[in-house]
KOLPAMI-992832 format. One line per 8 residues: their letters; for each residue x, y, z of C-alpha. Coordinates in steps of 0.2 Angstrom, whole numbers, plus 2048, in hexadecimal, padded with zeros to 3 digits. Each point is the difference from the previous one (the first is absolute). Layout:
! KOLPAMI-992832
A) X,Y,Z | ...
//
This chain:
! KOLPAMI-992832
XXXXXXXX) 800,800,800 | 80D,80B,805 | 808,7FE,7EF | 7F1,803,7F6 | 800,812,809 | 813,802,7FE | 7FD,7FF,7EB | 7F1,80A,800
XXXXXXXX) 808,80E,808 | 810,7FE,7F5 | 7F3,800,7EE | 7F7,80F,80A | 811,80A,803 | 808,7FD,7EE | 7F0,805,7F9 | 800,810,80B
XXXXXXXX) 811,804,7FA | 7F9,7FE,7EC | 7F3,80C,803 | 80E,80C,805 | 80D,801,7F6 | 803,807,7EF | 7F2,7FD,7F9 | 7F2,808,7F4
XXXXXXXX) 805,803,7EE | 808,813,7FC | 7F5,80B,7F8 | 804,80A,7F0 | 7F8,812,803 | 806,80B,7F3 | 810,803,7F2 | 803,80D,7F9
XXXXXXXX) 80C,805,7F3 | 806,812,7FE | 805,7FF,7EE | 808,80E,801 | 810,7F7,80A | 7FC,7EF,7FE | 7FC,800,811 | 7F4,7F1,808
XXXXXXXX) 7F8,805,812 | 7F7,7EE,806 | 7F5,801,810 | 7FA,7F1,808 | 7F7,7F8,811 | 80E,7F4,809 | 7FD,7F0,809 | 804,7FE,813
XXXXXXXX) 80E,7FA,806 | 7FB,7FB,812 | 80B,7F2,802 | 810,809,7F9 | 804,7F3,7F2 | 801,810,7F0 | 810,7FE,7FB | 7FE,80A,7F0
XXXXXXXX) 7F3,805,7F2 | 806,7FF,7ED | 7F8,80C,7F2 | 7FB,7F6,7ED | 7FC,809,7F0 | 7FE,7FF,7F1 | 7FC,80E,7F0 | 7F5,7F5,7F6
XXXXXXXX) 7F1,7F1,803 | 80D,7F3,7F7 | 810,803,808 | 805,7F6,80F | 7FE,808,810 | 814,807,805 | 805,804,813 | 805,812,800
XXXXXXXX) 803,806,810 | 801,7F7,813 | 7FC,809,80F | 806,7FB,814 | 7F3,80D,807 | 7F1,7F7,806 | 7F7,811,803 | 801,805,7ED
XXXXXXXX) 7EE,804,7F9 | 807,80A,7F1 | 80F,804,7F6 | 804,807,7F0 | 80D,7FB,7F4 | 806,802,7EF | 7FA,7F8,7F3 | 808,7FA,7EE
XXXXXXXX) 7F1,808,7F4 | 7F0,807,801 | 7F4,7F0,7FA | 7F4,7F8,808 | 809,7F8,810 | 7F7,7F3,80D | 807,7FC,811 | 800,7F4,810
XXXXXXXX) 809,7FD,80E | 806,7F4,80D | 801,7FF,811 | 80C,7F1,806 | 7FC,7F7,80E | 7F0,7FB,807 | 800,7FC,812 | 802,7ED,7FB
XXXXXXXX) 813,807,7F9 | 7FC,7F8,7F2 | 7F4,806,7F2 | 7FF,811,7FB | 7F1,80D,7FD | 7FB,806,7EE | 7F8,811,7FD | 7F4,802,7F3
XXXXXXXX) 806,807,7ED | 7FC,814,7FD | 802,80A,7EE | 804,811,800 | 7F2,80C,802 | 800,809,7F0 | 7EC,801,7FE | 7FA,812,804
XXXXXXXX) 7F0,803,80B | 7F1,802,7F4 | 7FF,813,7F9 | 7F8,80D,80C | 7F5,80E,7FA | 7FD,811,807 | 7ED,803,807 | 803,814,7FF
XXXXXXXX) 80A,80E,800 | 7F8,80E,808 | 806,812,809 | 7FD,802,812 | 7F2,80D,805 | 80C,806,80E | 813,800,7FD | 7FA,800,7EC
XXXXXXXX) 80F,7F0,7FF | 7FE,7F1,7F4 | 7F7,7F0,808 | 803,7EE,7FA | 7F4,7F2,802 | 7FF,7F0,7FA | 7FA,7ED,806 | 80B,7F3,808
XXXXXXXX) 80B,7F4,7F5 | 7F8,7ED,7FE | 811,7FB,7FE | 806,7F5,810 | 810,807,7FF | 800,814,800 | 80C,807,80B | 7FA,813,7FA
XXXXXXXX) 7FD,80C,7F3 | 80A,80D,7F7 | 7FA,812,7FB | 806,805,7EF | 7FC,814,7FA | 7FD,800,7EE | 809,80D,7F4 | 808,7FA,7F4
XXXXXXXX) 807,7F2,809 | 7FC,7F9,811 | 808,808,80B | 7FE,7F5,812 | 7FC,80B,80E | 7FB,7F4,811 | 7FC,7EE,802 | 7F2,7FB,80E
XXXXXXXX) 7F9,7F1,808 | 7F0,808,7FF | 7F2,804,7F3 | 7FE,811,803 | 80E,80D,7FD | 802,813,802 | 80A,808,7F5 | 809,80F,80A
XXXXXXXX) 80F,802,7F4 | 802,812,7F8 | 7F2,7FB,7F1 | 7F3,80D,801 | 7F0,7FA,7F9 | 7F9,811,7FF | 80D,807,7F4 | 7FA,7F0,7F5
XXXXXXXX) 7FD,7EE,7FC | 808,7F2,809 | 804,7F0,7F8 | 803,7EF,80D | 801,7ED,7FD | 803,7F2,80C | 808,7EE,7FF | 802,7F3,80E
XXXXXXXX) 80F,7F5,805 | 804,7F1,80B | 80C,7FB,80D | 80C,7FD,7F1 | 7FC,812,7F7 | 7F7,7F8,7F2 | 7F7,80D,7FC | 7EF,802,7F4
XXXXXXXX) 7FD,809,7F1 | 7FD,813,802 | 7EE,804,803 | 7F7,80B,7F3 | 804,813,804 | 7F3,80A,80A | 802,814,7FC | 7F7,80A,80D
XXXXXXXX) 7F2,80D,7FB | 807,813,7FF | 7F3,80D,7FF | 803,814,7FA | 7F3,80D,804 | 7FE,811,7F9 | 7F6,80F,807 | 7F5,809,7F4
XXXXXXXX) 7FA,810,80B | 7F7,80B,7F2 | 7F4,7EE,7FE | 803,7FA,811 | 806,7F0,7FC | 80C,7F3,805 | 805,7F5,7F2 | 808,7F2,807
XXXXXXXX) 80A,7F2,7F5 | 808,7F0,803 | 80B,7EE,7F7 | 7FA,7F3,7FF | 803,7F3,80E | 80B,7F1,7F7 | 7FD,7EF,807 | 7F0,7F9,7FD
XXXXXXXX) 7F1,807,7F6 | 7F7,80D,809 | 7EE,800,803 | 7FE,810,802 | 808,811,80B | 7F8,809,80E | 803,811,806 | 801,806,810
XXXXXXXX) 7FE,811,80A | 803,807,80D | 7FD,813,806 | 80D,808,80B | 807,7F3,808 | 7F0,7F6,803 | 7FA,7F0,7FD | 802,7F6,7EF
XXXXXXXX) 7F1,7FF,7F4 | 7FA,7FB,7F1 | 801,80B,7F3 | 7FF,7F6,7EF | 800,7F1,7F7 | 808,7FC,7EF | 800,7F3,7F6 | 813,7F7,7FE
XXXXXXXX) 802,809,7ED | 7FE,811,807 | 80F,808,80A | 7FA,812,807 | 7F4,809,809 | 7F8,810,801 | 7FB,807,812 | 7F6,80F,801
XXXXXXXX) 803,809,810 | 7F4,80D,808 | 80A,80F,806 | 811,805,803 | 80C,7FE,80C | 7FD,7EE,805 | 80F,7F0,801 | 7FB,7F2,7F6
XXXXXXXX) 80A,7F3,800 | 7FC,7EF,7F3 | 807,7EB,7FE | 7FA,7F6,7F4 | 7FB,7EC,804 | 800,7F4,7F1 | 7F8,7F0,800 | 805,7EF,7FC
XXXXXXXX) 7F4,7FB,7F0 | 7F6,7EF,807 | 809,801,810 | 7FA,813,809 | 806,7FA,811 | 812,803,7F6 | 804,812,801 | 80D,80D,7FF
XXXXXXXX) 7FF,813,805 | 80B,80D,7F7 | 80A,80F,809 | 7F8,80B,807 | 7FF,815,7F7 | 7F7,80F,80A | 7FF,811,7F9 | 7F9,80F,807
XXXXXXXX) 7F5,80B,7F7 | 805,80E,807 | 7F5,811,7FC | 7FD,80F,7F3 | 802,80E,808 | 7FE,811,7F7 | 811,80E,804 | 7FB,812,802
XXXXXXXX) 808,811,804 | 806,7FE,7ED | 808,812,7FB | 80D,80A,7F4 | 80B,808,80C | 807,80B,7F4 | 802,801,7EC | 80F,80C,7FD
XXXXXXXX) 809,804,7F1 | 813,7FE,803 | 80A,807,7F0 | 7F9,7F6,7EF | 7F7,7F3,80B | 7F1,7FF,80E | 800,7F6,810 | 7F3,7F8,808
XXXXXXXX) 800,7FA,812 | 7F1,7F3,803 | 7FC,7FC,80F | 7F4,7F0,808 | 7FA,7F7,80D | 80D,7F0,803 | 7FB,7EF,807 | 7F0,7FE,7F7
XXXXXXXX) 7FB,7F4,7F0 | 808,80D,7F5 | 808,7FA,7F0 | 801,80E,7F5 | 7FF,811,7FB | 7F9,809,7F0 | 806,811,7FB | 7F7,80C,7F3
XXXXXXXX) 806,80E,7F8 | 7F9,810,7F6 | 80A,80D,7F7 | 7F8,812,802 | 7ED,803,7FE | 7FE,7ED,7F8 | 7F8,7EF,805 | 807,7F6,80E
XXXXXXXX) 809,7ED,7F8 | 809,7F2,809 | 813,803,803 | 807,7F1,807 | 7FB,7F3,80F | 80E,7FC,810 | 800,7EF,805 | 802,806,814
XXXXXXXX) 7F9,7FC,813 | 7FE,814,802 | 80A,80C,809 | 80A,80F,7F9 | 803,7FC,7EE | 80B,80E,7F7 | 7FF,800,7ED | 805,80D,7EF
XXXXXXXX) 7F8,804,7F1 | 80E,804,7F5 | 7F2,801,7F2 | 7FC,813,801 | 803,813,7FB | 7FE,809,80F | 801,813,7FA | 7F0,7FD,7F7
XXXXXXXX) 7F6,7F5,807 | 7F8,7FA,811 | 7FF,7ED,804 | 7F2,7F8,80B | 803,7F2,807 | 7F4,7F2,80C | 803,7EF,805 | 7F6,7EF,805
XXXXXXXX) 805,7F3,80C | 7F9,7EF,7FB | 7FE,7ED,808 | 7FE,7F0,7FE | 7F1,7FC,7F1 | 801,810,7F7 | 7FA,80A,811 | 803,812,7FF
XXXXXXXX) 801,807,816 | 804,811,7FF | 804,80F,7F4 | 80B,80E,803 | 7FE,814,7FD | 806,807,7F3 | 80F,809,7FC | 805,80D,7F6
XXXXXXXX) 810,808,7FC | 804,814,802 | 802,807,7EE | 809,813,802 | 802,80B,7F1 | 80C,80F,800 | 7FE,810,7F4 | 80D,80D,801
XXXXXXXX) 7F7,812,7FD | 811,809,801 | 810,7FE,80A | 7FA,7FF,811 | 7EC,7FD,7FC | 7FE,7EE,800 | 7F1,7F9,802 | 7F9,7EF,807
XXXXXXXX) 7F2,7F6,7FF | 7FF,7EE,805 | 7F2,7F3,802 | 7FC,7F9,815 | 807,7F3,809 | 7EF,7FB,80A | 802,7EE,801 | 80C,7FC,80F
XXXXXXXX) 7F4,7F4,80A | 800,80E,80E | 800,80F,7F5 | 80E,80B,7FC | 805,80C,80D | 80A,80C,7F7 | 80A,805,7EF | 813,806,7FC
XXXXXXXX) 804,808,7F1 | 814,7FB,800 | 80E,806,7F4 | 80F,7FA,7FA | 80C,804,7F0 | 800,7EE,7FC | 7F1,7F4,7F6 | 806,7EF,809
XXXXXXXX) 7FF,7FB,812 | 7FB,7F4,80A | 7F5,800,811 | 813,803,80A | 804,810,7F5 | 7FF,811,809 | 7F4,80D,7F9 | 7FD,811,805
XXXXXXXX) 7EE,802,807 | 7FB,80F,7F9 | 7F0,803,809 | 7F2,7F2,809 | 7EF,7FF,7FA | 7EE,7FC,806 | 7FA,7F0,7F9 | 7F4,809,7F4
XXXXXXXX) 80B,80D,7F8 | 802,7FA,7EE | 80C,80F,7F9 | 80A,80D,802 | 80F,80B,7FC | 814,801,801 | 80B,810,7FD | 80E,7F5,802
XXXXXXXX) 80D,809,7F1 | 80E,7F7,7F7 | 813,805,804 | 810,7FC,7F9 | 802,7F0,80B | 7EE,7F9,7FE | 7FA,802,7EF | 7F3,7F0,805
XXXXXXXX) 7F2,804,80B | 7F7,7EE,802 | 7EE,7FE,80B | 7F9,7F2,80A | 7EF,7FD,80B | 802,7F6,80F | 7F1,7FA,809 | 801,7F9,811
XXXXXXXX) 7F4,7F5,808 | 7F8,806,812 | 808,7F7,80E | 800,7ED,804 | 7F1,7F9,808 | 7FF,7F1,80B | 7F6,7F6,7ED | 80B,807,7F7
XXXXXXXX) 812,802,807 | 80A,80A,7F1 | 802,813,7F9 | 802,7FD,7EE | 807,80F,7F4 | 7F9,800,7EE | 80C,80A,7F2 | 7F9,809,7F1
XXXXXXXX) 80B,7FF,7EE | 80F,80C,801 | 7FE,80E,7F4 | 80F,80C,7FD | 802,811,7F5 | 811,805,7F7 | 806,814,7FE | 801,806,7F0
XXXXXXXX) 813,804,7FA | 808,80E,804 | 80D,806,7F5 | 80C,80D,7FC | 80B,802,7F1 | 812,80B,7FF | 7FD,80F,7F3 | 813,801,7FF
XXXXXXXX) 811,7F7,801 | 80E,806,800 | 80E,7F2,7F9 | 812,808,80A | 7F4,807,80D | 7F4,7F9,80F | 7F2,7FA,7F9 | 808,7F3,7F2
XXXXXXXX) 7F2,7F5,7FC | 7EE,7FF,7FC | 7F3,7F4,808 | 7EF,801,807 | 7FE,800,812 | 7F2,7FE,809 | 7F4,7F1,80F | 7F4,7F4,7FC
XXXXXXXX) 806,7FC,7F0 | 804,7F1,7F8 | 811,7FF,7F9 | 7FE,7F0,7F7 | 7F1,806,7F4 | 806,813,7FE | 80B,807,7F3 | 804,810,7F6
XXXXXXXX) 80A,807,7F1 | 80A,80D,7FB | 802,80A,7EE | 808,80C,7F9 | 7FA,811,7F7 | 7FD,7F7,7F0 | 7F7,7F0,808 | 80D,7F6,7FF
XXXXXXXX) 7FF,7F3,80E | 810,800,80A | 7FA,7F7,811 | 7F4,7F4,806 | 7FF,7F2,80F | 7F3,7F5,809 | 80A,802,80F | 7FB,814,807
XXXXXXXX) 80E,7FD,80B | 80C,800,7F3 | 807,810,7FD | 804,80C,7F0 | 811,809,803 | 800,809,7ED | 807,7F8,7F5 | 7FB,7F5,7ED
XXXXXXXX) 808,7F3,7FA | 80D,800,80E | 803,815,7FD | 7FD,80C,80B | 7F3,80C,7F8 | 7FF,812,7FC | 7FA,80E,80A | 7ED,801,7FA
XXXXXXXX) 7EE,7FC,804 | 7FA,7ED,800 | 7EE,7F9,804 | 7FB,7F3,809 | 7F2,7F3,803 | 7FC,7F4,80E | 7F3,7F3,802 | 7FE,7FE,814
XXXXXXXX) 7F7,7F2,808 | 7F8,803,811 | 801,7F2,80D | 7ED,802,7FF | 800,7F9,7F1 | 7FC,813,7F6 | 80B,806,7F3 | 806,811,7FE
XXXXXXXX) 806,809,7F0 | 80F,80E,7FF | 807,80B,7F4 | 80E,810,800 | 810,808,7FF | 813,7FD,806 | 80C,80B,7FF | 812,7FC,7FE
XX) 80E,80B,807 | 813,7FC,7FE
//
């Protein structure tokens, strides 16, 4: 009896020691081959070892299903579940390995046979690509892999070339790189891969939706437009609303052909701001949004206070200072012109947002005529707000009675926006200034006086008398802060010549030469001649200031009578004929 016990426990212990050992085939989990090195990574589940027999584990391969299976590598390291090695080429390997011993000592364990992975998980397709309502960045979203084996997914963005910019894990991605898809489209595909990095086809590209909207004030419009989403066929497009900063709505549907939408808006000065939703045709639960646009209408509001400051002749030229109200929907001003008593035309139009606009109209004759001038400001839609006075410029006449009696006569300056306060008749001996030249006032005048008369005389050293109205503006006001000055045309009177002639020269004496002398004259148009008794001309220049010392033909002449003509120019522009006698004396 106790032998029968003795055996059983001897069979019980050897079969407890079985269980226990190295036992259970290895299992192949994964080879990989980067094929970019010829590099194999080989992942497995190990046996047990409990009983400490694992002496070593051998690696078999082979590159094709009809070659015999070679030992390639041994390995001491019972812990080993993986390794990588190099391999010969890049076919089609299969692998095994074996562990040596069992617990028996004895037999050793077989794993099973594994090919290189080189299938790729099935292809992956995008769901949507559609901008965010808040942070307006690109959202990806597609379904899971059926594949077993998908380790994750790779984002490509599409332009040109697939340009890879994150891999995930997951099925959703947020795209918060530098792409704006509110300066336009946005193209993305997908592809899974495994544990090996087999990857899948590149999915169909997805372009996000971009919408444009324009403002139309004068109809009160907003036309908005948008691309086509690209991915799947579109259903149709809804538009969405929403009034400063309030909820989303519903604005419009279109149907998938159409691409733009007119929203009528009420009044001005509201924030609209609009997306777009396109639907997936036979699939609405499919959808994806478009960035997000929002424009304000702003307002239409009317300038005023529009008027000429002044419209002054300055020499050959008039200028104009405009002035307008500033920071309202001004766009533009137009001018109009008339010469003298005639009709009132368009000059020119200034694109401007007001204030003080200085122009010239080089396009006049000031001593003969008056210009008028008035101007419009103009808005958005064609809208005239405001139009100024009217301007006119101070026409002055001069008439020269006598020496010392000039008279005057000049039209008003009545249009200074607060009247004129006063008048200065100014003289000068000059026809061109500027508003920094000094003039004599010769006398200040009411606002009303319209004439009057100067004894000013010509001398030797002003032989010009030139005349100018000034108006001046009445003091600043708290509208309208400025004095403005407003300068007639500057009319000026010559002297007649004054000249004398010698009646005698005598050629060894004083007097040696003849010449007319005389002021005001002009030299350069004036001339005279010289004959003898018998008519003989002896003598003659262009050049008054050229003198005759007696002589002909390089000879002094005899004692005797000659005559003499002249031909004298004033600086007036009047021309002055002489005749007489010289006598000569040696």
């Amino acid at each position: 009896m106790k032998c029968k016990v003795l055996i059983l426990l001897i069979i019980i212990i050897g079969f407890t020691q079985n269980t226990f050992g190295v036992e259970g085939k290895p299992v192949m989990r994964r080879a990989c081959l980067n094929r970019l090195d010829s590099t194999l990574e080989l992942q497995w589940n190990k046996p047990t070892d409990v009983c400490g027999t694992f002496t070593r584990f051998d690696l078999y391969g082979r590159d094709n299903n009809l070659a015999v299976f070679q030992k390639l590598r041994t390995y001491n390291s019972f812990i080993l579940s993986a390794l990588n090695i190099k391999l010969g080429n890049l076919k089609n390997w299969e692998f095994y390995l074996v562990y040596h011993k069992a617990c028996n000592g004895i037999d050793s364990i077989f794993s099973d046979t594994i090919l290189i992975d080189n299938n790729p998980p099935i292809n992956s397709d995008l769901d949507s690509v559609s901008v965010d309502l808040i942070n307006q960045k690109t959202m990806l979203g597609w379904s899971k892999n059926s594949s077993k084996d998908v380790k994750g997914y790779i984002i490509y963005h599409v332009t040109g070339t697939n340009s890879v910019i994150a891999d995930t894990n997951s099925t959703f991605y947020l795209d918060k790189g530098n792409r704006n898809p509110g300066l336009g489209s946005e193209n993305y595909s997908i592809a899974a891969f495994d544990s090996c990095n087999n990857t899948s086809l590149i999915s169909t590209p997805h372009k996000t939706i971009y919408i444009q909207g324009t403002l139309d004030q004068c109809l009160k419009t907003i036309k908005l437009s948008w691309s086509a989403y690209v991915g799947w066929n579109v259903s149709s497009y809804n538009i969405f609303v929403s009034v400063n900063g309030g909820v989303f709505k519903l604005a419009g549907n279109v149907v998938q052909n159409i691409k733009s939408f007119t929203y009528n808006f009420p009044v001005f000065g509201d924030n609209y701001c609009f997306y777009i939703r396109a639907y997936k045709d036979l699939d609405p639960s499919i959808s994806s949004s478009s960035n997000k646009i929002c424009i304000n209408t702003g307002s239409i509001i009317a300038n005023k206070y529009s008027y000429i400051a002044k419209a002054s002749v300055n020499n050959e030229r008039i200028d104009l200072v405009l002035i307008t109200e500033t920071g309202k929907s001004l766009q533009k001003i137009n001018v109009y012109k008339k010469e003298g008593n005639s009709s009132f035309g368009f000059w020119q139009s200034l694109n401007t947002n007001g204030g003080i606009i200085n122009i010239s109209d080089p396009d006049v004759y000031v001593h003969s005529k008056t210009y008028s001038y008035y101007f419009t400001t103009e808005g958005p839609c064609n809208l005239v707000f405001d139009t100024s006075q009217t301007a006119t410029t101070i026409l002055l006449s001069v008439l020269m009675v006598s020496p010392g009696d000039q008279k005057l006569n000049w039209s008003p300056y009545n249009q200074f926006i607060k009247q004129t306060k006063k008048q200065e008749l100014l003289l000068s001996n000059s026809p061109n200034y500027n508003y920094s030249s000094t003039w004599n006032i010769l006398s200040s005048l009411t606002n009303s006086t319209l004439n009057t008369t100067d004894n000013t005389n010509f001398s030797t050293i002003q032989d010009r008398i030139c005349y100018c109205i000034r108006a001046i503006e009445n003091d600043p006001s708290l509208n309208y802060n400025r004095s403005d000055t407003s300068y007639s045309n500057i009319e000026c009177l010559n002297a007649d010549p004054i000249v004398y002639f010698p009646n005698a020269i005598q050629i060894n004496g004083y007097n040696t030469s003849f010449y007319p002398k005389g002021v005001f004259i002009d030299y350069d148009k004036s001339s005279y001649q010289i004959y003898n008794r018998w008519g003989q001309l002896i003598f003659e220049t262009n050049d008054i200031r050229t003198q005759w010392f007696g002589t002909f033909n390089d000879k002094l002449v005899d004692s005797d009578v000659f005559a003499y003509k002249a031909t004298i120019v004033g600086l007036n522009g009047s021309i002055l004929y002489y005749d007489g006698t010289i006598t000569v004396l040696k």
